[in-house]
C-alpha positions as a Markdown table, in Angstrom:
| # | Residue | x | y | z |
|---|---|---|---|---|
| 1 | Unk | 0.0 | 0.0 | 0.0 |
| 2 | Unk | 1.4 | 3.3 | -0.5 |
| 3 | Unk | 0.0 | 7.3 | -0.5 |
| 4 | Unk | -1.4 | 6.7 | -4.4 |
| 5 | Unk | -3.0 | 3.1 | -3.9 |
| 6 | Unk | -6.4 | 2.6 | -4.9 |
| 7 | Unk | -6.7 | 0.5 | -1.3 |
| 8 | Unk | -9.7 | 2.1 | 0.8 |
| 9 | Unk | -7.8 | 4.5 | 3.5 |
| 10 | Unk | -9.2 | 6.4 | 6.3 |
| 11 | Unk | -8.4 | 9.7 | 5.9 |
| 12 | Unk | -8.3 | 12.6 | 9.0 |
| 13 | Unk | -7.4 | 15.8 | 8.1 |
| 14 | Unk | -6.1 | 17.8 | 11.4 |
| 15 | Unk | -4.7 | 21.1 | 9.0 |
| 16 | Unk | -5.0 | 24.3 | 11.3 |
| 17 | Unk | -4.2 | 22.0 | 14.3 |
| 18 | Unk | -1.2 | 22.8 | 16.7 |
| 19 | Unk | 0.5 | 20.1 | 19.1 |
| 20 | Unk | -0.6 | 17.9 | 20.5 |
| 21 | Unk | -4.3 | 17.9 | 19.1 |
| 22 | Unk | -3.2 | 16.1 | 15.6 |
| 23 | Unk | -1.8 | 13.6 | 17.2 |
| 24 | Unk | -4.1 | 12.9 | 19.7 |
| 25 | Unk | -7.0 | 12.9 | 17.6 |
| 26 | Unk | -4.6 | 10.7 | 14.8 |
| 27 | Unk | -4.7 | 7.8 | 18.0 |
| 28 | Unk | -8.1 | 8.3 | 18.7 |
| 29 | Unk | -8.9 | 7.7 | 14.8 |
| 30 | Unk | -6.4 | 4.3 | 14.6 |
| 31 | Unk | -8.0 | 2.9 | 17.8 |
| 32 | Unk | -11.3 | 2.9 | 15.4 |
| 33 | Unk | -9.6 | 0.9 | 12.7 |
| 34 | Unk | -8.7 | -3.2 | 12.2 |
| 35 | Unk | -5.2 | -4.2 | 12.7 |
| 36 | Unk | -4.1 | -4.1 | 9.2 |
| 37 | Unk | -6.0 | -0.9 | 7.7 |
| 38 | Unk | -4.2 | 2.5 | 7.0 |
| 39 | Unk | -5.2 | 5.9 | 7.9 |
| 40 | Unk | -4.1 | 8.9 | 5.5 |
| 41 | Unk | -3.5 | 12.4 | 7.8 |
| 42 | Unk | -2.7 | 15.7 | 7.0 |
| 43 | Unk | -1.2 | 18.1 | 9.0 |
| 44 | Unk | -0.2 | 21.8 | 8.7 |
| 45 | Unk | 2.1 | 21.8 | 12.3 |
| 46 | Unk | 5.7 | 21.6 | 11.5 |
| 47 | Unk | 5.7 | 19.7 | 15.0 |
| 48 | Unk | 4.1 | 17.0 | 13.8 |
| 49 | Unk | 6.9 | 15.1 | 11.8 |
| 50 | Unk | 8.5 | 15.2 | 15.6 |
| 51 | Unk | 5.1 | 14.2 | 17.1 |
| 52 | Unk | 3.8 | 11.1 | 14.8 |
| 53 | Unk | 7.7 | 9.8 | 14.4 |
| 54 | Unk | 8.3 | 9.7 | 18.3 |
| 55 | Unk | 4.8 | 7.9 | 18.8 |
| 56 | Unk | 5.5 | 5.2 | 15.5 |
| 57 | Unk | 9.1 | 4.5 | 17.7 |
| 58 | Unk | 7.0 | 3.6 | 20.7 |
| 59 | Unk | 3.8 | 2.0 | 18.9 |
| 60 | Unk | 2.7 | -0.9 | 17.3 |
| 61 | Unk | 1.8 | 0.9 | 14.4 |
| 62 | Unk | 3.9 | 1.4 | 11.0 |
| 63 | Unk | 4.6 | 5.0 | 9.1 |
| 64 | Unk | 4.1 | 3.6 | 5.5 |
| 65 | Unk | 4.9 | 6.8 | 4.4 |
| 66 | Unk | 5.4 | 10.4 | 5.0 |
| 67 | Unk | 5.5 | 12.9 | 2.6 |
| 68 | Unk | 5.0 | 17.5 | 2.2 |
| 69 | Unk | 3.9 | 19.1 | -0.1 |
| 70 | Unk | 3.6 | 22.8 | 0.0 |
| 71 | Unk | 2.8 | 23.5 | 4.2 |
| 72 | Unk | 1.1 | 20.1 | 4.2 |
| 73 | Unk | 2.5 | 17.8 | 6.1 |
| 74 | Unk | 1.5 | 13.8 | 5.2 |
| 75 | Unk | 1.4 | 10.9 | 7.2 |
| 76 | Unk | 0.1 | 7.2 | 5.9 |
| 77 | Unk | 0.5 | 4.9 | 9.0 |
| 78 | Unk | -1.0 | 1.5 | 9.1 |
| 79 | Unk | -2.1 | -0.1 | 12.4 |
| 80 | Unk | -0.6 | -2.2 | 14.3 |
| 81 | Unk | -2.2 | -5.1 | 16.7 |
């Protein structure tokens, strides 16, 4: 699976968010999918990158893929068990 896939992704879009609000609300959105299933975010907090890597290091969960473009900040992480 990868950021262009036609795979069905969640998507949560947290633009206009500071820290820590997109990723709180990207755990609260993962605890609501199947081990297995991806969720698509975008961010516009520079913070983030720093935020969602520290919290892939210490979950179960795997960054597929992480991307910018422009002041958007892109995060496709698949969960965990």
């Amino acid at each position: 699976m990868d950021r262009d896939s036609g795979d069905k992704v969640a998507e949560l879009d947290v633009t206009g968010l500071r820290c820590p609000l997109p990723l709180l609300k990207a755990k609260k959105a993962l605890t609501e999918l199947n081990e297995g299933e991806a969720l698509k975010v975008s961010a516009t907090d520079p913070g983030s990158q720093r935020d969602f890597q520290a919290y892939m290091d210490h979950s179960n969960h795997t960054m597929l893929d992480a991307w910018q473009v422009d002041d958007v900040y892109w995060y496709l992480i698949e969960r965990g068990a």
